[in-house]
C-alpha positions in Angstrom: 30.4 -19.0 24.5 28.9 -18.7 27.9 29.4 -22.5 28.5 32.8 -22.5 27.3 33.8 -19.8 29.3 32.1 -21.3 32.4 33.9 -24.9 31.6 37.5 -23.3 31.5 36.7 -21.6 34.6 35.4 -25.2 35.9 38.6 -26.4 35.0 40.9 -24.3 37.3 39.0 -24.4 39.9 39.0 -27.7 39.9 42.9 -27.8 39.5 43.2 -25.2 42.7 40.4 -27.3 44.7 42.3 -31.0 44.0 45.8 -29.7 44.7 44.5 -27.8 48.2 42.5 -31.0 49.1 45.3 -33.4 48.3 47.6 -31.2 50.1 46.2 -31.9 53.1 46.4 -35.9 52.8 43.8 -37.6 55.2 40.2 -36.8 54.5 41.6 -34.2 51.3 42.2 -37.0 49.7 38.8 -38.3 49.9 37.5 -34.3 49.3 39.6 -34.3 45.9 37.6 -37.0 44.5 34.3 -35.5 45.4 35.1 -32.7 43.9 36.0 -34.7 40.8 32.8 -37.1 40.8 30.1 -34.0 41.5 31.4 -32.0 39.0 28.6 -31.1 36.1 30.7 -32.0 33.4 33.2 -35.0 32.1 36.4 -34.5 34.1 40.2 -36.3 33.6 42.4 -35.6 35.8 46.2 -36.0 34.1 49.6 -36.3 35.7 52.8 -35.0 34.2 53.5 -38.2 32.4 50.3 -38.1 30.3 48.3 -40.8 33.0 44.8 -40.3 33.7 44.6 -40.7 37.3 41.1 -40.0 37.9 37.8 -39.5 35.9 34.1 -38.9 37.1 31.2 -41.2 35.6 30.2 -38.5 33.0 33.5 -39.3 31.3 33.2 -42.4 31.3 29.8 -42.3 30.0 31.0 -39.5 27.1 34.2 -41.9 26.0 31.8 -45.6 25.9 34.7 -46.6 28.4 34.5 -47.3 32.3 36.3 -45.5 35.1 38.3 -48.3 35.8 39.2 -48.4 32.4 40.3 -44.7 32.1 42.4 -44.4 35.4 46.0 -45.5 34.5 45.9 -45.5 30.7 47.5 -42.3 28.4 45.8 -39.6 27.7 46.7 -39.6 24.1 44.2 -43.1 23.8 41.2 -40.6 24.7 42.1 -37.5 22.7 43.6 -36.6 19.3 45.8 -33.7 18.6 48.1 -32.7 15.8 51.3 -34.6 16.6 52.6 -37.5 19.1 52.7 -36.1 22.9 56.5 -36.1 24.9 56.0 -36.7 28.6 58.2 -33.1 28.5 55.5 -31.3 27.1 52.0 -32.5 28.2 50.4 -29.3 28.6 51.3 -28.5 25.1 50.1 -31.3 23.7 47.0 -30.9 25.7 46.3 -27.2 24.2 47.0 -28.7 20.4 44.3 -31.7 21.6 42.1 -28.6 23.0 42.1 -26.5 19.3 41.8 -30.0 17.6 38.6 -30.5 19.3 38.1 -34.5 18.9 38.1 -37.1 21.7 38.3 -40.9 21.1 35.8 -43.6 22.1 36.9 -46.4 23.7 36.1 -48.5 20.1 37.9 -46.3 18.4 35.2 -43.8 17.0 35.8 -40.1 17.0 33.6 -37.7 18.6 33.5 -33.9 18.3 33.9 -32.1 22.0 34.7 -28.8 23.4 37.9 -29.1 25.4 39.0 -26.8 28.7 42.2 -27.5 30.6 42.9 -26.2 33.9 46.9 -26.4 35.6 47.5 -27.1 39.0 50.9 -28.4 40.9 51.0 -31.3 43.2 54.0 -31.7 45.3 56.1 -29.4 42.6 54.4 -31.7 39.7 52.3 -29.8 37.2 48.5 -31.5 37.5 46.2 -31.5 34.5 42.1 -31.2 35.3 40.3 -31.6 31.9 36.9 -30.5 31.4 34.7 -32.0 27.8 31.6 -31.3 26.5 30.1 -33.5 23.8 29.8 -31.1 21.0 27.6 -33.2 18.5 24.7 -32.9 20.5 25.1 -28.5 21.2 25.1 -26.8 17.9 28.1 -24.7 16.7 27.5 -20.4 17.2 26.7 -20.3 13.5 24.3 -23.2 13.5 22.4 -21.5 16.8 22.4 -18.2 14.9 20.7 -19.9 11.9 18.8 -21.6 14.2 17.4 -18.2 16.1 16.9 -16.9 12.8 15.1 -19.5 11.7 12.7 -19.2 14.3 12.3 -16.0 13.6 11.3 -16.3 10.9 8.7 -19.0 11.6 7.1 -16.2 14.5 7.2 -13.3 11.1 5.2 -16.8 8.8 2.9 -17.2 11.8 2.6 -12.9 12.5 1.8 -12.3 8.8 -0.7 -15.9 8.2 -2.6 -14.6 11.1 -2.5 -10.7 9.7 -3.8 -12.3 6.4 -6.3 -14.2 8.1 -7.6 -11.2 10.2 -7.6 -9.3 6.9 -9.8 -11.8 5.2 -12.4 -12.1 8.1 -12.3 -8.3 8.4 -12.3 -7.3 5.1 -15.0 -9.9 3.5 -17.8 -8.4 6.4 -16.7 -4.5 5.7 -17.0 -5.4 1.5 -20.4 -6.0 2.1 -21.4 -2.9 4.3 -19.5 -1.0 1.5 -21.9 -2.3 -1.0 -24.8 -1.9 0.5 -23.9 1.6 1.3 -23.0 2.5 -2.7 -26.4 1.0 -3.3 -28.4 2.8 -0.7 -26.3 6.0 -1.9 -27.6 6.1 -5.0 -31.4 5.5 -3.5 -33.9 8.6 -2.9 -32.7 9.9 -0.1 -33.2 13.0 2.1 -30.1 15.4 2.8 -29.9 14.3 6.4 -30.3 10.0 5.5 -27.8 11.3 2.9 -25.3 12.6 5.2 -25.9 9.3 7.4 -24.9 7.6 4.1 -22.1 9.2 3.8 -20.5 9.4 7.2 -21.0 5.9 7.2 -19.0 5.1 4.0 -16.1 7.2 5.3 -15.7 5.3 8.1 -16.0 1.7 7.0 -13.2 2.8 4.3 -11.3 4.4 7.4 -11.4 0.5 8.7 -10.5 -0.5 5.2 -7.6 1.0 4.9 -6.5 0.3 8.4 -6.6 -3.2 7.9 -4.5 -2.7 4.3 -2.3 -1.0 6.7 -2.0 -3.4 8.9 -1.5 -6.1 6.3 1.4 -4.2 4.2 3.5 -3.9 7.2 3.5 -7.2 7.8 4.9 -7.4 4.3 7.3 -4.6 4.5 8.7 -6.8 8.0 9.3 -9.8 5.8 10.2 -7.9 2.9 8.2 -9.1 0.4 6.2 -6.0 -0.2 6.9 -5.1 -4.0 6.7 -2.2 -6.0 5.4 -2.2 -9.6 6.9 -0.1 -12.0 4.3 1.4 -15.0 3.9 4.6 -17.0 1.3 7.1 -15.2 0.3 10.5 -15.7 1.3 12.7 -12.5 -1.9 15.1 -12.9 -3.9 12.5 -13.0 -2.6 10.9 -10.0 -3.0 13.9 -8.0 -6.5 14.4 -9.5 -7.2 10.7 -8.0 -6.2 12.0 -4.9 -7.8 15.1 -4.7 -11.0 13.3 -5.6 -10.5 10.3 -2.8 -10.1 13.0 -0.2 -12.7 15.6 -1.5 -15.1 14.3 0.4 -12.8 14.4 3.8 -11.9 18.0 3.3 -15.8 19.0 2.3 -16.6 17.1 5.8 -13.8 18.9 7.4 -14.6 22.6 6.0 -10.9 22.2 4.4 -10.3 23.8 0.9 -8.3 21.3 -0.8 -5.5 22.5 -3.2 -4.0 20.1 -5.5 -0.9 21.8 -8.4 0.9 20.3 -10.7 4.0 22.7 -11.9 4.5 23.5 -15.6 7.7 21.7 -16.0 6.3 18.3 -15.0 6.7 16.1 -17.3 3.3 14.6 -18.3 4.3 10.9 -17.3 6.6 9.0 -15.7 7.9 5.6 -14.3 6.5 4.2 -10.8 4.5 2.3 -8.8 1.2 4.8 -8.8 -1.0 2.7 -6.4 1.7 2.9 -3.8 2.5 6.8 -4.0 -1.6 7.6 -4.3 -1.6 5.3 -1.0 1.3 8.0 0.2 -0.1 10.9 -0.6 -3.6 10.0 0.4 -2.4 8.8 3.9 -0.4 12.8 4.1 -3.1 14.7 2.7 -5.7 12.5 4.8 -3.7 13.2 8.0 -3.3 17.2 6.9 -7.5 17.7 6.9 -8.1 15.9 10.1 -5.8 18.7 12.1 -6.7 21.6 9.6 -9.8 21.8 9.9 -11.4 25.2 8.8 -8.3 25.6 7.0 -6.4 24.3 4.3 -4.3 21.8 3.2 -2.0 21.9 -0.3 -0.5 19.1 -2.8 1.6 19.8 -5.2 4.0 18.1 -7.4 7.1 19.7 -9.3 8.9 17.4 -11.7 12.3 18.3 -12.8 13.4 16.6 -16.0 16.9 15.7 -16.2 18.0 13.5 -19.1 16.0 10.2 -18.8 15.2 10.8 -15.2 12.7 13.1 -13.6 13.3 14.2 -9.9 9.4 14.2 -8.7 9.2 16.4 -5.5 6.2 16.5 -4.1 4.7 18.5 -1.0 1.8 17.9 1.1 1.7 21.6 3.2 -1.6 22.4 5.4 -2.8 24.9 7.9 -2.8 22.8 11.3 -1.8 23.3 14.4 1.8 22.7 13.7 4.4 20.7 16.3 7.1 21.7 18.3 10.4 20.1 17.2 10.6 17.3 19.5 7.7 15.8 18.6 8.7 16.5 14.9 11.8 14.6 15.4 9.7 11.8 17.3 7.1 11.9 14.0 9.9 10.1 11.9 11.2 7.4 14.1 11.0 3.7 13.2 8.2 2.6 16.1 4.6 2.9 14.3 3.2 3.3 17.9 5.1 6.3 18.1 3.7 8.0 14.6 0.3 6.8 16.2 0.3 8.9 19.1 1.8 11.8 17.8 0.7 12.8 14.2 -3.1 10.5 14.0 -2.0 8.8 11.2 -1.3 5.2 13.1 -0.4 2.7 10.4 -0.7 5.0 7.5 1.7 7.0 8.3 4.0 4.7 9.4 3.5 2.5 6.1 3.7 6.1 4.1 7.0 6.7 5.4 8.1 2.7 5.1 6.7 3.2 0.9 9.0 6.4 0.5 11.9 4.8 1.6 11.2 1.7 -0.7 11.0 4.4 -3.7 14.0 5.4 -2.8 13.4 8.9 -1.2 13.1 10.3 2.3 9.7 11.5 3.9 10.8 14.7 5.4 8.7 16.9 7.8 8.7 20.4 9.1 6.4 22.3 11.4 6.2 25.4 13.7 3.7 25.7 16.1 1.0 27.4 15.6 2.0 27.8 11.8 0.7 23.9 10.3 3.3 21.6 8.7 4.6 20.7 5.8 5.3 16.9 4.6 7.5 16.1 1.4 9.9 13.9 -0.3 11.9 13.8 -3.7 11.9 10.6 -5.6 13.7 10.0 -8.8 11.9 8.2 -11.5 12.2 7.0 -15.0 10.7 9.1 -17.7 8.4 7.4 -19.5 9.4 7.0 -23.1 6.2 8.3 -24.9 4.2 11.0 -23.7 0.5 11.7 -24.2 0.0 13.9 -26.9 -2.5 16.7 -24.9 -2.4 19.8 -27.9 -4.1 17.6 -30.3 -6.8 16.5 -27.4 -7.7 20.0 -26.8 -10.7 21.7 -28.8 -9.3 24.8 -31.4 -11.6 26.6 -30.1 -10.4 26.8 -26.9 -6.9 29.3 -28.5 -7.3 32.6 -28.1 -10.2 32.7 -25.9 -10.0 35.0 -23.1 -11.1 33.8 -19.8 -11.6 34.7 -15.8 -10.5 32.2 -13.0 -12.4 33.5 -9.8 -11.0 31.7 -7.0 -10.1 32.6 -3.3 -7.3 30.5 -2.7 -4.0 31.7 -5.0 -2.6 27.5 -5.4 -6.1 26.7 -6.9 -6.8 29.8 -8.9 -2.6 29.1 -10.5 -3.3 25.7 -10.9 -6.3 25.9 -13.2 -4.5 29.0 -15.0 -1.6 26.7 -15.9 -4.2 24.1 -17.3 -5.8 26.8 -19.6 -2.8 28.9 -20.4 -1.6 25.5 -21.5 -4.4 24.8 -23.8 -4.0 28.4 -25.4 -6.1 30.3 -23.9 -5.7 34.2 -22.5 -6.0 34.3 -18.4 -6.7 36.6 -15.8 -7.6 36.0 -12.4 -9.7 37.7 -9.3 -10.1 37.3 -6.2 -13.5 38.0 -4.8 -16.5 38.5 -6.8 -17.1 42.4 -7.0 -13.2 41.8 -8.9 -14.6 39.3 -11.2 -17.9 41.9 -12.2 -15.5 44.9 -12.6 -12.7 42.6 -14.6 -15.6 41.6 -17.3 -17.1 45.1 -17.5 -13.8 46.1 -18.3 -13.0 43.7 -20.8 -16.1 44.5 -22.5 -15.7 47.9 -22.4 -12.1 47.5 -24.0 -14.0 45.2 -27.0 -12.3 42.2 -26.1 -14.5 40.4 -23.6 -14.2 37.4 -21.5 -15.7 34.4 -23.2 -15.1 31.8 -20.2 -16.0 32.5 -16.3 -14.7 29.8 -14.0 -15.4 30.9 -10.1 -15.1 29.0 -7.2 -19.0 28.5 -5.4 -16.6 28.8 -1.7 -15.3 32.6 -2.9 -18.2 34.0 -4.0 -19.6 36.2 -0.9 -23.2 36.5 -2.5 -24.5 32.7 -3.3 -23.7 31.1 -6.8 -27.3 31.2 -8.0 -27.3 35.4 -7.3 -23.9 36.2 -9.0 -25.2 34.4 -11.9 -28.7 36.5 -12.2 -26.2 39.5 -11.7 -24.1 39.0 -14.3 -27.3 37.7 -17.0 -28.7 41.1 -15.9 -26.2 43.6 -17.1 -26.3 43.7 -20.7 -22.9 44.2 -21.1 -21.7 40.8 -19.5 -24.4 38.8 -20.0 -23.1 36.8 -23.1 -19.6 35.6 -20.9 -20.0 31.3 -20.7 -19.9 31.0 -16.5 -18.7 27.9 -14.8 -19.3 26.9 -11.3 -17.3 24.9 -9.7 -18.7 23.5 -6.5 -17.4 21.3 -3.7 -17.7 17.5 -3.4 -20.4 17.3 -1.2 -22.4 19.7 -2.4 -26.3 19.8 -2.1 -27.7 17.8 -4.4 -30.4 20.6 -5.3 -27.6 22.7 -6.4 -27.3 22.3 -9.5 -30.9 22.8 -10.0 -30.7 26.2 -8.6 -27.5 27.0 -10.5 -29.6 26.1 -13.8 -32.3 28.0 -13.1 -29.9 30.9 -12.5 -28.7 30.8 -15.7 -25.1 29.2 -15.2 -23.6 27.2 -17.8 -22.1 24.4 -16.0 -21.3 22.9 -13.0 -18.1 21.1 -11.8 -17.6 19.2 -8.2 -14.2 20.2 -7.1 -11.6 19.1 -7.2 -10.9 19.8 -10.9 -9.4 17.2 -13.3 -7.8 18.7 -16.6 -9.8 16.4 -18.7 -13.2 17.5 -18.0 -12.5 21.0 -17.5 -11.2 21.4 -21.0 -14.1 19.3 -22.3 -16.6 21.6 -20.7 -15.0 24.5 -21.3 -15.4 23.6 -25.0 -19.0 22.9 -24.3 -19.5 26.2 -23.1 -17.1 27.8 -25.6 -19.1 26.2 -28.6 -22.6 27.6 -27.7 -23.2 31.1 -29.1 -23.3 34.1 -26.8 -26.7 34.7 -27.4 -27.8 31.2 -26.3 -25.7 31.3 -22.9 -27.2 30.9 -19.6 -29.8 29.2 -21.2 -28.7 25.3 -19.9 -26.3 23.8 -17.3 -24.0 21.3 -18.0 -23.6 19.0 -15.5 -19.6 17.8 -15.5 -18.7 15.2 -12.6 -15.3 13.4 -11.6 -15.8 11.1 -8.9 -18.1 11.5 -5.7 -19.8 14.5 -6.1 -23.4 14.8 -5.6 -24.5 16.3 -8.6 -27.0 15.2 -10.3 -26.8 11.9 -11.5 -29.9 12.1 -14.2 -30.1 14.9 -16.9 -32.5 18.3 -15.1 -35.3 19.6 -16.9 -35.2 23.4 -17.5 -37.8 25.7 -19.2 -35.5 25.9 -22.1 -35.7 22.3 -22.9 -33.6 18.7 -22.1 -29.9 19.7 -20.6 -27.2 17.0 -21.3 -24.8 15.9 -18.7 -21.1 16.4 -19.3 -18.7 13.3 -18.0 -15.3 12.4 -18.4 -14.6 8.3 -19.0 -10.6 8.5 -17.5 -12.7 9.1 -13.9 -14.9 7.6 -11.7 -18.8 7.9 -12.8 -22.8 7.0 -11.9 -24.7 8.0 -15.2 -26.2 5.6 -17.2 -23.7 3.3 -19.5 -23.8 3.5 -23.7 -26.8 1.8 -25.2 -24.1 -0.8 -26.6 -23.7 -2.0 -23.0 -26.7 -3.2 -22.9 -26.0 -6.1 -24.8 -23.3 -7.6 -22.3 -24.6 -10.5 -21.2 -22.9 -11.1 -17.3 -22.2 -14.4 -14.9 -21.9 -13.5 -11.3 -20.1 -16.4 -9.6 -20.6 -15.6 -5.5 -21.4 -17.7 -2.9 -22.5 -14.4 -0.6 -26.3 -13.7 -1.0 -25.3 -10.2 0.5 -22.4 -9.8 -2.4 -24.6 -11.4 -4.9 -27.2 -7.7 -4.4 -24.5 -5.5 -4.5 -23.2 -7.0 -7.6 -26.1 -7.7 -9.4 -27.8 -4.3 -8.7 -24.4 -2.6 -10.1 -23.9 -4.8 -13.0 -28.0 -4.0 -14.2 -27.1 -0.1 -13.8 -24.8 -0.5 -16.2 -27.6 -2.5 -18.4 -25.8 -6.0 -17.9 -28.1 -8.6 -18.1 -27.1 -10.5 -15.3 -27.1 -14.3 -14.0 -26.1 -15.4 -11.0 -24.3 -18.5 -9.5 -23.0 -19.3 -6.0 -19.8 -21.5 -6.2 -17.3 -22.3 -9.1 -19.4 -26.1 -10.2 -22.1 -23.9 -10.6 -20.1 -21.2 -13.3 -18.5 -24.1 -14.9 -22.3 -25.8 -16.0 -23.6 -22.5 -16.7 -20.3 -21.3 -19.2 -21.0 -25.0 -21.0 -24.3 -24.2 -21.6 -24.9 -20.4 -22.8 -22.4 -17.5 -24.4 -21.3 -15.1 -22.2 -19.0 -12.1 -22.8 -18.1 -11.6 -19.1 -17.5 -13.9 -16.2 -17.4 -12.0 -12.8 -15.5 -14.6 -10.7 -15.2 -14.7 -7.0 -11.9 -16.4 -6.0 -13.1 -18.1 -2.5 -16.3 -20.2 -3.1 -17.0 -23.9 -1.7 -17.3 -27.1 -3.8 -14.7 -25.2 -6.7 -12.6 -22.1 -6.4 -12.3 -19.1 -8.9 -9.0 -20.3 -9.9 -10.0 -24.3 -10.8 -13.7 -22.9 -12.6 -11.7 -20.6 -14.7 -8.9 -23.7 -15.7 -11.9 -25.4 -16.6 -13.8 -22.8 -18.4 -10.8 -22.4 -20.5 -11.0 -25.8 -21.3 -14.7 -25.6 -22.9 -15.3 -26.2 -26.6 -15.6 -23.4 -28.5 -17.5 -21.0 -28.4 -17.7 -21.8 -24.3 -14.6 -21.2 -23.6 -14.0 -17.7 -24.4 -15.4 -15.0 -21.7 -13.7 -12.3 -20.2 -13.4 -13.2 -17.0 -12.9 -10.7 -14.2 -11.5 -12.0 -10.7 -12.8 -10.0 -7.8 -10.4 -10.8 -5.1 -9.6 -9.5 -1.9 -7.0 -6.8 -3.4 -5.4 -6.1 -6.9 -1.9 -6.8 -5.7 1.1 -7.6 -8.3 1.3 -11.2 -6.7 -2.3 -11.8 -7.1 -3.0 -10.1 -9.8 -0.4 -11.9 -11.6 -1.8 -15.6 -9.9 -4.8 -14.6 -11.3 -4.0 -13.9 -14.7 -1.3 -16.8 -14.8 -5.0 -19.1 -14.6 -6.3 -17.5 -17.3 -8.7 -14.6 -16.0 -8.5 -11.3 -17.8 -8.8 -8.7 -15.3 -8.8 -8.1 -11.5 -10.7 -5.6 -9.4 -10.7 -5.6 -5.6 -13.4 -6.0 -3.3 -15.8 -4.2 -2.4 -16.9 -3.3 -5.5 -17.7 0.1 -6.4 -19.9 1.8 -9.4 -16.4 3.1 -10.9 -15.0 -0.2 -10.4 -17.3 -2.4 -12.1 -17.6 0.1 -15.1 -13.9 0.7 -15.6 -13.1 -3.1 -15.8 -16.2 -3.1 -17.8 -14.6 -0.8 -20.4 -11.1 -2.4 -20.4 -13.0 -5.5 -21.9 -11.4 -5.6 -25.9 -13.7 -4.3 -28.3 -14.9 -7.0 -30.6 -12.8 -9.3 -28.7 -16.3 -11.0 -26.6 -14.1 -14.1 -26.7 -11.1 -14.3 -26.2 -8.4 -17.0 -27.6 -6.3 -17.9 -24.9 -2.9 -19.9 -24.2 -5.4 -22.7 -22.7 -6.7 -22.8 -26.4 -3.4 -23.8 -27.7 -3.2 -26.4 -25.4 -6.3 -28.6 -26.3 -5.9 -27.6 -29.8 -2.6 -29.6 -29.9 -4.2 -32.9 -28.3 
């Protein structure tokens, strides 16, 4: 447009410069065709008959015809317009040529150009300068547009490969440090080397998720970051997420509060990785400014008809922010979200994942008073729903129990659960409450059976309230739970058996376990209480891992198999016979010291040749494949394990890949692998792909079968 508008201009200045320089005869003359032969562009000059009386080299050169050639001849040989010209009206004819848009080589061949025609007068005759551009070698606007967006969309490819690649050569070293940490964890360490252990697993899965950050934007720029729609239960997501980010809010002295509302439907439709990364990002970012303090998730879902309308609320204690920089929190520059609210990517991708849903990340905050994050999504209802009555003991109905907790959101949330599950509910506050609620109840004849308290509200130590309450005849029968942080002492529960508590729970709660220890406790006669702990853990929590001795005998450990876990797999497991396919001697310890605490008997390969020989020549029920290995990939040894006679060609195979995304995930599976689970690997990991392996399916038929059975 610039050019065009610069070649019309051209065009009458031209016109005005020949009709000033030939109205001075002499030397103007001579000045006039100057002008015309330096011009930048083809120029024809025209006369009010239609003759070209003058045309510059670069015409000549555009119309394959010489200058002597174009001087004197009509107009109408060099251009082409919608009708014959009359000498009358050669300006018109000259704007119909200038919309038509074609010239005429001197063989006859047409060429596209871009025509401008400036109007002078010479000696009261109208003079004609014409200006052309060759138009098949400049592309057309929409042609440059594609062409911009094409490039753009080359820089985005080369932006997101290099993303990838950085992801990949961060990731692979971090996997590795992450192992060796989960193995060293789970060594005999001191409480200091323990605390080393942990600080240092915190941060290299800080660094993990940044560069997961990092990579999903890149995604969400070239939109092809997906969602994955699948039934999930909304307690247990917020369980998940209360358990990820335990150990960040023990760290942080932050009582984490996680409350699901009665009217929540059970489960629902959504992508549940994504929102966990959501609300795990929120909650992260609320303990790392309330510290000391406390930070809240809840989720209320509001049936209506098929649809539920999830709102959920992430609400902490912090130091709050004024309104500008609340209004700067939600604008579209990740930099800016850095700066302000600590989150960097996470936020930024948080806020991009909402949107995708199809809600709005909202935020509002005072100063002073902490802040509140939340959005409202609407989701499918999922068309069957777990059936929880018949999961819960019998026993549980009727009983009457005592939630002791400090903080009002945890102390409702765990009331809902039980209330839910039939039993009768009270609640205190501090722990001269909870002694004068059970001597009451006693005194009435209908005692407490159940005592949950919170280790954090007690203002006397755990292990004393319990030796209390054993001591006073009247109270001594009541079943007394402890629920204790994430990172508590690992001593602790040693003390709290000794005590005479009967079990122990690492915050933050899950509904499953607590109902299945509450049974536990329930089920033991009131004479036999306080004599044995049970040991109930849901993720990181340090209690311990290996069953205590007490006076009274052996005490079992309590654990719940829809969460993370350390103790020590069914004795059936030991039978699973395991190939480890890695080409990293680091990756190969991690793995094989995982796989044999889970009683795997274990061999070990380093590239994809390597698993293909060893699948031909012994039965094994898994396969843990790496997908990047030299001489033969994951993909190509698992094609060719497939293709094994029988019974080789059968093992579930397990890709461990760089993440469990949908497009990988469904590569994957599309070359015959079973399962996916993401680097680096974890205890919970390994055991829970472990347990998704069929029963009594050791090896499987698959579509490869099929195949070679036809030829």
């Amino acid at each position: 447009a610039a050019l065009l508008a610069a070649a019309a201009v051209l065009a009458l200045w031209l016109a005005a410069t020949m009709r000033s320089a030939l109205a001075r005869g002499g030397k103007g003359g001579a000045e006039a065709v100057a002008v015309v032969d330096s011009a930048p562009h083809a120029v024809l000059v025209v006369d009010a008959l239609g003759r070209v009386t003058r045309a510059n080299a670069k015409a000549a050169l555009l119309l394959d015809a010489s200058v002597l050639g174009l001087v004197g001849s009509s107009i109408e040989k060099w251009l082409r317009a919608g009708a014959p010209m009359k000498q009358e009206r050669v300006g018109a004819w000259l704007e119909s040529a200038a919309r038509g848009g074609v010239a005429r080589r001197a063989d006859g061949r047409e060429l596209p150009v871009e025509l401008r025609v400036g109007q002078g007068e010479l000696s009261g005759e109208p003079l004609f300068v014409i200006v052309l551009m060759d138009r098949s070698e400049q592309p057309d606007a929409k042609q440059q547009v594609q062409a911009a967006k094409d490039d753009a969309a080359r820089a985005r490819q080369r932006q997101s490969d290099l993303v990838q690649a950085m992801h990949q050569e961060i990731r692979t070293p971090m996997s590795r440090v992450m192992g060796m940490a989960h193995l060293l964890k789970d060594s005999q360490l001191s409480g200091v080397q323990q605390g080393y252990v942990d600080s240092l697993m915190r941060s290299a899965q800080t660094m993990m998720t940044f560069v997961t950050d990092v990579l999903d934007l890149a995604k969400a720029e070239q939109g092809t970051l997906q969602l994955v729609e699948a039934p999930f239960e909304v307690r247990g997501l917020l369980e998940e997420v209360g358990t990820r980010c335990g150990p960040q809010a023990e760290a942080n002295r932050v009582r984490l509060e996680t409350r699901v509302t009665e009217r929540t439907p059970l489960r629902v439709m959504g992508d549940a990785s994504r929102l966990k990364q959501v609300l795990i990002t929120i909650v992260g970012n609320g303990i790392r400014f309330a510290a000391d303090g406390r930070v809240s998730l809840t989720a209320d879902g509001e049936p209506n008809g098929h649809q539920v309308r999830l709102h959920l609320t992430v609400t902490d204690t912090g130091p709050g922010m004024d309104a500008e920089t609340t209004r700067r929190l939600l604008a579209p520059d990740p930099t800016t979200v850095s700066k302000l609210a600590g989150g960097g990517l996470g936020l930024a991708m948080a806020k991009h994942l909402v949107e995708l849903m199809g809600g709005k990340l909202r935020v509002t905050s005072l100063q002073g008073e902490g802040s509140t994050f939340a959005c409202t999504l609407v989701l499918r209802a999922a068309e069957r729903q777990p059936e929880v009555a018949g999961a819960v003991p019998a026993k549980l109905a009727g009983a009457r129990a005592l939630v002791v907790d400090g903080s009002p959101a945890d102390a409702q949330a765990t009331r809902e659960w039980m209330r839910s599950w039939g039993m009768r509910v009270e609640t205190s506050a501090t722990a001269e409450e909870a002694i004068g609620a059970l001597k009451r109840a006693a005194a009435e004849g209908d005692p407490v059976e159940i005592a949950l308290v919170d280790r954090q509200t007690l203002g006397e130590t755990a292990d004393a309230f319990a030796r209390r309450l054993r001591a006073d005849a009247a109270i001594a029968g009541v079943g007394l739970l402890v629920a204790t942080p994430p990172e508590a002492p690992v001593g602790e529960a040693q003390q709290l058996a000794h005590a005479g508590c009967d079990a122990v729970l690492a915050k933050p709660l899950g509904a499953a376990v607590l109902s299945r220890t509450l049974a536990a406790v329930a089920d033991k006669p009131r004479h036999e209480r306080g004599n044995g702990v049970l040991v109930a853990h849901g993720g990181e929590a340090h209690a311990p891992r290996r069953p205590i001795e007490h006076a009274n005998g052996h005490i079992p450990v309590i654990e719940e198999a829809s969460v993370p876990r350390r103790a020590a797999p069914a004795a059936t497991d030991t039978r699973v016979r395991v190939l480890l396919a890695e080409d990293n001697r680091v990756n190969q310890i991690v793995a094989t010291n995982l796989l044999q605490r889970l009683g795997c008997r274990v061999e070990v390969v380093s590239d994809g040749a390597e698993a293909v020989k060893a699948a031909s020549r012994h039965e094994f029920d898994v396969v843990l494949m790496d997908i990047i290995m030299p001489n033969l990939d994951g993909l190509a040894a698992t094609q060719l394990i497939r293709r094994l006679p029988a019974p080789f060609h059968g093992p579930h195979i397990i890709a461990m890949g760089t993440s469990a995304s949908p497009d990988e995930r469904d590569r994957y599976l599309a070359a015959g692998m079973n399962d996916v689970i993401p680097k680096p690997l974890t205890p919970e990991a390994v055991q829970a792909a472990l347990e998704r392996r069929p029963a009594g399916l050791d090896r499987r038929r698959t579509p490869v079968d099929e195949a070679v059975a036809v030829h």
